[in-house]
N, C-alpha and C positions, 0 to 999 in steps of 0.2 A: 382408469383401466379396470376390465372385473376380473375376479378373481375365478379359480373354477367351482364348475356348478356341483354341488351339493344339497341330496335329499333325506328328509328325515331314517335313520338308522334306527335309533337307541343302542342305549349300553348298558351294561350291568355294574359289577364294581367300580369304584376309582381303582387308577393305576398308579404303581408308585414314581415317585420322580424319576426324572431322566433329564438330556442333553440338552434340548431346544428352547430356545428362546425365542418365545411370544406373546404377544398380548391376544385375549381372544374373549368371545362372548359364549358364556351357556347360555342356549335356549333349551327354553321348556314350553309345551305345547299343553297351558292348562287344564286343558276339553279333553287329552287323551294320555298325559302324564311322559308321553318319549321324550326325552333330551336329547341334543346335539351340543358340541363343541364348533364353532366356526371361530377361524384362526383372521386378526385383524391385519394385513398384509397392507395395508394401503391407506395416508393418511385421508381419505375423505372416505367413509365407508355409509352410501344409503340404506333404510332400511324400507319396503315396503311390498305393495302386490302387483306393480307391475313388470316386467321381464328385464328393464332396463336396470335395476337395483341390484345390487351387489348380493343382499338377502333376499331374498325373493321370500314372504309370507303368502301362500296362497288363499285366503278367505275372504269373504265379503266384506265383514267389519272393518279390513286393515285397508288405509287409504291405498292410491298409487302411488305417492311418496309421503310415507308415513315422519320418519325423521331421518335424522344422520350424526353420525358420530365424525368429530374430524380432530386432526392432531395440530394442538398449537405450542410451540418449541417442543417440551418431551411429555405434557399432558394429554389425555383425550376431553371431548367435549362431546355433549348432547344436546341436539336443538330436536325441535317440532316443528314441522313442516307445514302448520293450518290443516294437521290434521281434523279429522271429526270429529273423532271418538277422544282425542289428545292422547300423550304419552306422561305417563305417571311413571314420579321419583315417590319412592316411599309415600303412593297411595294420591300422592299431588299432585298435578300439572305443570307440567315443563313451561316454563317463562323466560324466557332468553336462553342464554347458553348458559347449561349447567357442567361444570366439572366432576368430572367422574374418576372416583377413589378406585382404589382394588374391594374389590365386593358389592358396588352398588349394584343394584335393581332395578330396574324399570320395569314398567309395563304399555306394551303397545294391543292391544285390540284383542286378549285372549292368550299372548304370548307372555309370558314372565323370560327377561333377560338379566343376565347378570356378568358383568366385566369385570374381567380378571386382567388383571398388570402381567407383562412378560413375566412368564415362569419358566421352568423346563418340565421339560415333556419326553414320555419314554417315543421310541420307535412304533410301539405298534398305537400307541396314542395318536399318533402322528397320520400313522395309515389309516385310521378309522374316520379322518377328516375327510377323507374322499372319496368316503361310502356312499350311496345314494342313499337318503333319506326325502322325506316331506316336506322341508326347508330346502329352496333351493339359493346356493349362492350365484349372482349372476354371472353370464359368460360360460358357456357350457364347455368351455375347453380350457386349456393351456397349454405353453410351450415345453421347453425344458427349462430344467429348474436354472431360475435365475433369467431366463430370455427376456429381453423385454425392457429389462429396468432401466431407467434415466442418466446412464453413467454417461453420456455424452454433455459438453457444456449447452448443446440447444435444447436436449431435452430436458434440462435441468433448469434451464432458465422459462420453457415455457410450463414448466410444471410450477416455478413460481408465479407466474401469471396464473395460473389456475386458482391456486391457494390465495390472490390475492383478492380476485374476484367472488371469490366465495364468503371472504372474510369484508368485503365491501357492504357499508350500512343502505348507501343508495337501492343496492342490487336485491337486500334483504328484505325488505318492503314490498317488491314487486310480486305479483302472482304470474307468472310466465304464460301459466294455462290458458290466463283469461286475457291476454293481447295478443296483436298480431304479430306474426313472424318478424316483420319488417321492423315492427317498434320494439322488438325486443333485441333486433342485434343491433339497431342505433345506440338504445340504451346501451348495452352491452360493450361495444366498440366504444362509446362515451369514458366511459371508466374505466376502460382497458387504455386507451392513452393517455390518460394522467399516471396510470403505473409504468407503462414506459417510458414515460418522461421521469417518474421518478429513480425507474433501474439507470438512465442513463445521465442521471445524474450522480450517482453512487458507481457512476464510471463500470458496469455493467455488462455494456452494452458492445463494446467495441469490438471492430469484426462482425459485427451481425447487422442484418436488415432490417428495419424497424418497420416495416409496412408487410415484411413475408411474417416477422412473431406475430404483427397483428390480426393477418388473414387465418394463419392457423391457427391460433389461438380461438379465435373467433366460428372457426368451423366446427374443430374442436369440440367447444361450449356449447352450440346450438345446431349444427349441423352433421352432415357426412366426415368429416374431418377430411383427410386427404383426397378423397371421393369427389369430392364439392368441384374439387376443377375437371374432373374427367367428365363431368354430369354436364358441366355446363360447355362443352367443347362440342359443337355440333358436327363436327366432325368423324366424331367418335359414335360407332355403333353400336358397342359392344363393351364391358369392362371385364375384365376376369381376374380375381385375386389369386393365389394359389398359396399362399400365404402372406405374412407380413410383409416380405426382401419381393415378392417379386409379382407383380401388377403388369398385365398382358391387356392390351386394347385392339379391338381392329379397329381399322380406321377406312372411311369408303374411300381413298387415296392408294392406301399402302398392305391395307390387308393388315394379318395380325403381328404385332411389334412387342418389343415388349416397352414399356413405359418407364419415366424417372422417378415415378411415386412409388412409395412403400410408407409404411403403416411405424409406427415405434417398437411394437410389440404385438406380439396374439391377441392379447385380454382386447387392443386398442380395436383389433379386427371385431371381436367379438362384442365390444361396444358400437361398433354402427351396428353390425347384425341387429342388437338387440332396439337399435334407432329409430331402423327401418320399418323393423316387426309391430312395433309399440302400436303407433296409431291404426292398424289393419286387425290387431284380437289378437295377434298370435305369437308363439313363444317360440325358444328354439332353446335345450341344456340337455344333460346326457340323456335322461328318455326319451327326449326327442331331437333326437342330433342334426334332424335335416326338414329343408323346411321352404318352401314357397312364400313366394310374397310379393309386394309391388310397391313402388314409388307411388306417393302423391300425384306426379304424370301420368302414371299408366304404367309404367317402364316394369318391365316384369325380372322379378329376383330371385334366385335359387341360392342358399345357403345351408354348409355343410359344416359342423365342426365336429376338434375330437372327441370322443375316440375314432369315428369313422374317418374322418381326414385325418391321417396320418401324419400327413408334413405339416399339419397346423390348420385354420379355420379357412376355408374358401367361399368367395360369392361372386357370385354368375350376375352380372347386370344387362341384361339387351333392351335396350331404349328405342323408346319410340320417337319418331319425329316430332316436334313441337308444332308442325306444320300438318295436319292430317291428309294423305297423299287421296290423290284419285286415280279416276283412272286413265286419265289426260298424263300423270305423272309417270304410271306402269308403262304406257308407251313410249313416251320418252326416255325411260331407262329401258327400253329394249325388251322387257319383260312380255310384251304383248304386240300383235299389232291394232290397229284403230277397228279394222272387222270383227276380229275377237273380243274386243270391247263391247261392241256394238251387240254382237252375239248375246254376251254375256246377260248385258241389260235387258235385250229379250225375254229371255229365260228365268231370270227373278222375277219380272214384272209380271209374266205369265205363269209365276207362280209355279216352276220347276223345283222340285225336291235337290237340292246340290248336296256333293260330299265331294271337300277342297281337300287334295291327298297331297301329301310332301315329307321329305325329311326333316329333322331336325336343325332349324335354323334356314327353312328353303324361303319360308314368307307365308306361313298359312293362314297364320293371325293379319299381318296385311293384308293380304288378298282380300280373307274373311270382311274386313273391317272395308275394302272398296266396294266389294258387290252387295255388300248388305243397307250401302247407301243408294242403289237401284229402290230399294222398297219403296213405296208410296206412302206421304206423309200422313194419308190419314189411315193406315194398318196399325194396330197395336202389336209392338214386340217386347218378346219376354227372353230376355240372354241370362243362359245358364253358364256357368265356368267355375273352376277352382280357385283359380284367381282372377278377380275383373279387371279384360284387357281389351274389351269389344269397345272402340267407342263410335256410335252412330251419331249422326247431328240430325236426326230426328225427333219430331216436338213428342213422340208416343211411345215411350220407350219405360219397361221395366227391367230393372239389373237385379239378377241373384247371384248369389257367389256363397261357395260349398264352406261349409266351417269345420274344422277340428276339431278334435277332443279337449276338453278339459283336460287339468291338472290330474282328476282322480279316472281319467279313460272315459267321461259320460260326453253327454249334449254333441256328438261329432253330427253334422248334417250333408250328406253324401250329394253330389251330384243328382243321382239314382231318385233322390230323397223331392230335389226341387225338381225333377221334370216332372215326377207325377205332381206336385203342387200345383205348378204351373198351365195342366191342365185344365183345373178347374177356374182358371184367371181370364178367360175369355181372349185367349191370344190370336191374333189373324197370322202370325209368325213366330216358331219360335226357332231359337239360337242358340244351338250349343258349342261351346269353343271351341272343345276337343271331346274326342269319345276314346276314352281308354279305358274302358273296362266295363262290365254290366249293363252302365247307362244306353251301350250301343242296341240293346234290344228295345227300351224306353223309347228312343228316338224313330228306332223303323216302325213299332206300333202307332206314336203320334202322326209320322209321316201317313199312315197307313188309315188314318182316323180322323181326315177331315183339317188334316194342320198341313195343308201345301202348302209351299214355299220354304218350307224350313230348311234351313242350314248347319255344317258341321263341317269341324276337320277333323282327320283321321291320320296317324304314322304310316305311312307307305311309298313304296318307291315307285310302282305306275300303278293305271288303271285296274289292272290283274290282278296285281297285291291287292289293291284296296277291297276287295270283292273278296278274297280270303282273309284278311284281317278283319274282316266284318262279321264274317261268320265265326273267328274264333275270339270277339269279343262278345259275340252274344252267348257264346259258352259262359265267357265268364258271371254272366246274370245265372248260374247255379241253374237252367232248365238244360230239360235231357229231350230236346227238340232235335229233329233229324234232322240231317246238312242239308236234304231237299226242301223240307218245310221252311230250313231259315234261308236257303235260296230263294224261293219265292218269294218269303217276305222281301227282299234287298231287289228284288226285281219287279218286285210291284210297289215300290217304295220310296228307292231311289231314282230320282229318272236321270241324273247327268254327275258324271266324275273328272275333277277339272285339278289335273297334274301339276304342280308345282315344284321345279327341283333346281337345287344348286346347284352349277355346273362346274367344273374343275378347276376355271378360274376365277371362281368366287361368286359370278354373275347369277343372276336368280330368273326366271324364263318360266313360263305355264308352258311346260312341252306335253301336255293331251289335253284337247276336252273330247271326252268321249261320251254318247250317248249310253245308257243301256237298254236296249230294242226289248227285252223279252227273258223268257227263259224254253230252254229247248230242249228234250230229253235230263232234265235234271240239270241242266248246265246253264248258268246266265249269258247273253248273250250282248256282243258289244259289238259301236262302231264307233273309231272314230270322225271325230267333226275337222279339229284342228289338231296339226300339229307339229313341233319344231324339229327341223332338219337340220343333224348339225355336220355339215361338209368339211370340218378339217379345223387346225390350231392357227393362227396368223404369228409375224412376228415376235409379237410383243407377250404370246403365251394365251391371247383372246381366244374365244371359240366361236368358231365363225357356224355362222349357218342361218338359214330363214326360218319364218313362221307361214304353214302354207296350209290351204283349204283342201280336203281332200278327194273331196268331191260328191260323199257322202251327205246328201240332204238328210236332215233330222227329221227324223216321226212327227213331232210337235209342230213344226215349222210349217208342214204338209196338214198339218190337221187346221192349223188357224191360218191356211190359206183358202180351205174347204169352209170355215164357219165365215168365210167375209172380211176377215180383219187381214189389214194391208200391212206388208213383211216387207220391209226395205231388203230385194234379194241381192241387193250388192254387195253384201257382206260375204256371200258367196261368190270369190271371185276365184277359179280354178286354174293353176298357170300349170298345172305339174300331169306328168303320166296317170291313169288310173291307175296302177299299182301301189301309191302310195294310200289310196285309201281301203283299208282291205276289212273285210266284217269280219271280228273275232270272237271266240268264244271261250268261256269257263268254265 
């Protein structure tokens, strides 16, 4: 579990003794002389530069897992991790496990540390541990004091499985980094049952499951820990933490439930967070409490911990299909009919400018991710996003993805940053996931500059929205453009707006594709093509209604009927009054 996050402070005098008892490390930061105190809460404690580490060292020199300190009966111990640089005892290099007195030294990469045996400690000694300084300890949060810890008999018995694994010679040898997943929890699980064999023979064991210790244990060590079965339940669409006690799932069955899983403790939450983060660049501790990110799948992650999550560390998981859907699938869930489809692939292929509008959690990114497999295999695309969740099965395909700040607030690369990149990249398409913020001006100028075809999604609830959320994102690109000029732009830019919304019982439906004809006295002007009619609730709480052609033939459709190219017009097939198709304006 990790402890909470902590950045470099400094101090001024020692303080005199007091209450607490702790064992703990001074760090000192050679290169710029601040010290911190970090208090040793936990007996396995890592030390190094990536976010998953208890100490987090932010600099180059310092490996990703530098070394670790761990407690064996009431001593601590020092090992080296195949570090680079190695970790020095009095100037020497660490060689197996070294025992550490009250006042050794070390040095790891720039840092000089020095451990101190349980002392006591005044009160405001105590509060200056949870200063932010430069040093961060990992887990950017915690619970309340005492939450968390192993007083239960299973968490206490798989926390010796932990300590046993760790103290295993087999396991010591191994470089984790450099095999695969799969041979590492063979290995792993290999030496984890000769320790259960040996707990149950020290009579141990009784009352307990020896195949549930070994699965959590083993996720645990190398995985999501408790996560691992919700991930792997294709059933499950959705994961939502809200803290430790209470794990909410929807399920495409039953809607949102709440689930039997929970976590041990905070820090344990706060250890996948930092699991998940590790292999993507990115961090999450108190300066940066909140944080995006994605699964190895795709599977796209939102995590928040304290201070900002108050009830404890949260994370948002919505999973993608292992199956990549089409749009043979979108009909068959009701999402579309086979004309709209049809339509759809028109309109990419003829190189139509789209902007896929929806709320949150309506299907933007799916949607995105079917009609973007309309494109032609031999177009080169370039997909920009914040987090990469586009996935095409196309053989032409370039992926950017936005990056964050550094530790010291440098090297962030914006959205904004890679569309203009990207223009110089020779793209015949390009893809932006979402447009929330400044980038929305980037985008209508490329639309606007020889990049037809290009796609986006956009937060909004119809057609309507989506045309004023456009213009008050291109505010946020900092120019003092007037709402007519940036109407234009969106009317000579965007040529079709294709509505995506969740409906009230859960169901997900493209209710408009609408054309945009023009602009007319200053106002854009719309119609639309298709769209869903919904007639009332049925029994069981469904929302009934059709998907119906309006009768509105499109500009485009009329134009490459005029250049010769032949338009399967049965996609237009009209069953309803003219009223339902009406030309609207903005």
């Amino acid at each position: 579990m990790l402890s909470r996050a902590q950045r470099w402070g400094g101090w001024g005098g020692a303080d005199p003794p007091g209450r607490r008892t702790v064992p703990s490390l001074i760090v000192r930061d050679v290169k710029n002389g601040r010290v911190k105190e970090i208090e040793l809460t936990k007996r396995r404690f890592t030390i190094g530069k990536s976010d998953w580490n208890d100490l987090v060292l932010p600099r180059d020199s310092v490996s990703r897992e530098h070394c670790v300190l761990f407690q064996r009966e009431e001593d601590y111990f020092l090992r080296d991790l195949k570090s680079r640089r190695g970790t020095l005892v009095d100037g020497k290099p660490v060689e197996g496990d070294v025992k550490l007195e009250d006042g050794t030294r070390f040095e790891v990469a720039g840092f000089e540390v020095q451990f101190r045996q349980a002392r006591q400690r005044t009160k405001r000694e105590s509060l200056r541990s949870g200063e932010q300084t430069g040093v961060s300890t990992g887990g950017g949060g915690g619970g309340k004091k005492g939450k968390g810890a192993p007083t239960s008999a299973w968490n206490a018995l798989k926390a010796t499985c932990h300590q046993e694994l760790l103290e295993s010679k087999e396991l010591k040898r191994v470089d984790f980094d450099e095999i695969p997943e799969e041979q590492a929890r063979t290995m792993t699980e290999r030496v984890l049952v000769r320790i259960i064999k040996d707990l149950e023979e020290k009579g141990r064991l009784t009352g307990f499951d020896r195949r549930k210790l070994l699965k959590e244990v083993v996720d645990e060590a190398l995985g999501l820990g408790p996560l691992e079965t919700l991930l792997k339940d294709d059933n499950i669409s959705e994961i939502m933490v809200n803290n430790a006690n209470q794990v909410y799932v929807e399920t495409r069955d039953k809607g949102m439930v709440l689930s039997d899983t929970s976590f041990t403790s905070d820090e344990q939450v706060i250890h996948v967070i930092r699991r998940i983060l590790a292999p993507i660049g990115r961090r999450i501790n108190e300066q940066t409490p909140l944080v995006d990110g994605r699964l190895l799948d795709g599977s796209r992650v939102n995590a928040v911990i304290p201070p900002l999550a108050v009830s404890g560390p949260s994370i948002t998981i919505r999973k993608f299909p292992k199956d990549r859907l089409g749009v043979e699938d979108l009909v068959k869930f009701g999402s579309m009919t086979p004309e709209m489809g049809k339509f759809l692939e028109l309109a990419v292929r003829e190189r139509l400018n789209i902007v896929i509008s929806g709320g949150t959690g309506s299907g933007k990114t799916t949607l995105l991710n079917v009609t973007s497999n309309f494109i032609r295999d031999n177009e080169r695309i370039v997909t920009v996003e914040d987090v990469s969740e586009i996935k095409l099965k196309k053989p032409h395909v370039v992926t950017l993805e936005a990056r964050a700040p550094n530790l010291e607030g440098e090297g962030a690369i914006t959205i904004r940053d890679l569309l203009k990149n990207c223009l110089r990249m020779r793209p015949d398409r390009i893809i932006v996931g979402e447009c929330r913020g400044g980038e929305a001006l980037d985008m209508l100028q490329a639309m606007n500059t020889g990049h037809d075809g290009s796609l986006t999604t956009i937060h909004s609830n119809s057609p309507r929205d989506c045309i004023a959320r456009m213009e008050t994102l291109v505010l946020f690109a900092g120019t003092d453009l007037p709402s007519r000029a940036i109407r234009e732009q969106i009317s000579s830019a965007v040529h079709m707006i294709v509505q995506q919304t969740r409906l009230h019982d859960g169901s997900r439906k493209v209710t408009y594709i609408t054309e945009i004809t023009g602009i007319e006295g200053g106002v854009v002007t719309m119609q639309d093509i298709f769209l869903f009619k919904q007639t009332g609730f049925g029994p069981d709480g469904k929302v009934l209604g059709k998907h119906e052609f309006t009768g509105n033939m499109p500009k485009f459709v009329m134009e490459l009927r005029r250049r010769g190219v032949d338009v399967d017009m049965t996609m237009f097939k009209r069953e309803e009054s003219p009223d339902l198709g009406r030309r609207r304006r903005r």
